[in-house]
C-alpha positions as CSV (number, residue, x, y, z in Angstrom):
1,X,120.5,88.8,119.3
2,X,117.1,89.3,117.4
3,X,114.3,87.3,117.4
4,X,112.5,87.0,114.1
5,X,109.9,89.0,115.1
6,X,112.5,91.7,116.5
7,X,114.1,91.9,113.1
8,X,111.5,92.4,111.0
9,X,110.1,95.0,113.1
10,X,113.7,97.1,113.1
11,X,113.7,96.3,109.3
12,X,110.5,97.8,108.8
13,X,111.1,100.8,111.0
14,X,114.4,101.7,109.6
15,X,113.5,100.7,105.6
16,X,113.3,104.7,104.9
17,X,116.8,105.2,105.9
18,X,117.4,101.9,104.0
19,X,115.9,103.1,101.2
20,X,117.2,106.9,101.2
21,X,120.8,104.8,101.6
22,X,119.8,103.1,97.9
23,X,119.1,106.1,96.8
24,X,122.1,107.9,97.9
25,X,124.1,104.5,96.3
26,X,122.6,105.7,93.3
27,X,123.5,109.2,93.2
28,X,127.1,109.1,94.0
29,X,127.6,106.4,91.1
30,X,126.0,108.8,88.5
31,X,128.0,111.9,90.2
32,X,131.1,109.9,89.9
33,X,130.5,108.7,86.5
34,X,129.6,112.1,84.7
35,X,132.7,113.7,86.4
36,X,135.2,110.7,85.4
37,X,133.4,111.6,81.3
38,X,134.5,115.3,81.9
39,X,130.2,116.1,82.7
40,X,128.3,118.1,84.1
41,X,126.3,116.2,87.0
42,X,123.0,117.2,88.0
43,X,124.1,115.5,91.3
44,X,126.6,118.5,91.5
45,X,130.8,118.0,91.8
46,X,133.3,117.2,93.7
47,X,131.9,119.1,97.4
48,X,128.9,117.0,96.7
49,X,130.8,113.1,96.7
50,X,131.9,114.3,99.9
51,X,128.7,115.0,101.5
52,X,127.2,111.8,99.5
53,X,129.7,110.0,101.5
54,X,129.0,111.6,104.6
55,X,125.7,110.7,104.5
56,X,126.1,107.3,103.5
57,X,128.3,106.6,106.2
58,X,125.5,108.2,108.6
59,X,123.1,105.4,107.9
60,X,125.3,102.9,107.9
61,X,126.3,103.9,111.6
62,X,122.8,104.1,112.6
63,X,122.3,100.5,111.1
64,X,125.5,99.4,112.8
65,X,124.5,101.0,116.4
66,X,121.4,99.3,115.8
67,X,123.6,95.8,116.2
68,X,123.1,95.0,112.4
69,X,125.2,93.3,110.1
70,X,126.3,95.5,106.5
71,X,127.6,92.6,104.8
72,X,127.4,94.9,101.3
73,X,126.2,98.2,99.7
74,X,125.6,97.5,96.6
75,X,123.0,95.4,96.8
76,X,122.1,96.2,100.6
77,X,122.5,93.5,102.3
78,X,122.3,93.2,106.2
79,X,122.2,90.5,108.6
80,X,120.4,90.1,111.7
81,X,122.2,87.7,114.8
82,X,120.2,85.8,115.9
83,X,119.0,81.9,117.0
84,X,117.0,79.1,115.8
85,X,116.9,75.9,117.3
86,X,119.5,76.6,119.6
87,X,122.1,77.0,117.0
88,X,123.1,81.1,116.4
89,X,122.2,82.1,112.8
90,X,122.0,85.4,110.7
91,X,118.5,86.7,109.3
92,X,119.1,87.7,106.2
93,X,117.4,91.2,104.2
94,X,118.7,91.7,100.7
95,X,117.6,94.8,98.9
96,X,114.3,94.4,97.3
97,X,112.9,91.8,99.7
98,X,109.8,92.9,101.5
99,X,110.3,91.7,104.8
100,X,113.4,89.1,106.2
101,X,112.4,86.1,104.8
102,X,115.6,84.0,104.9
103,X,118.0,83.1,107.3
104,X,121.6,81.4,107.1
105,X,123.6,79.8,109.4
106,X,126.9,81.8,110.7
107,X,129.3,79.4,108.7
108,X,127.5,79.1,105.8
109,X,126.8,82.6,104.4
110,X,124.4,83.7,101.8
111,X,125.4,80.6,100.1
112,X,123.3,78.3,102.7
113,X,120.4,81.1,103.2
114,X,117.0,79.2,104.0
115,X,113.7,80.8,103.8
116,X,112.6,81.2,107.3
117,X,109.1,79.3,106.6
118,X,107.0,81.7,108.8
């Protein structure tokens, strides 16, 4: 369980893994995309989706050993247990926010996020 507090502290101490993992993303969707056209990728070949992959699933380890959520890639988004109001709830980070701003209850998903209002 996080408090808000807690989260956005991880958040900000792990965003360079987070944002190496976008890039990463990135690079593995070009490399697959020039090789499916018959290209030449500056991201390299075949050897090179593996250790794309490799290192993807790296960072999403660390974030999982971390007790965070990967709900999805592509956009990142993670979710943080935690409580509010004595009711358990998820704070929510979507790529390209600054800081966890938002927060859903467990049953409602991203559908009922709420901006956290602090």
């Amino acid at each position: 369980m996080f408090t808000l507090a807690e989260a956005r502290q991880l958040i900000a101490t792990l965003r360079p893994r987070i944002d190496e993992l976008v890039t990463l993303r990135a690079d593995l969707a070009e490399l697959k995309a020039d090789l499916a056209d018959g290209l030449e990728s500056p991201f390299g070949g075949v050897a090179e989706i593996k250790a794309l992959d490799a290192r993807i699933y790296a960072t999403v380890e660390l974030l999982e050993q971390h007790g965070i959520q990967i709900k999805n890639l592509a956009p990142v988004l993670l979710d943080f247990p935690g409580e509010l109001d004595g009711r358990p709830i998820l704070w929510c980070w979507l790529e390209g926010d600054r800081s966890i701003d938002w927060y859903h209850r467990l049953e409602c998903g991203f559908a009922g996020r709420r901006p956290t209002g602090a």
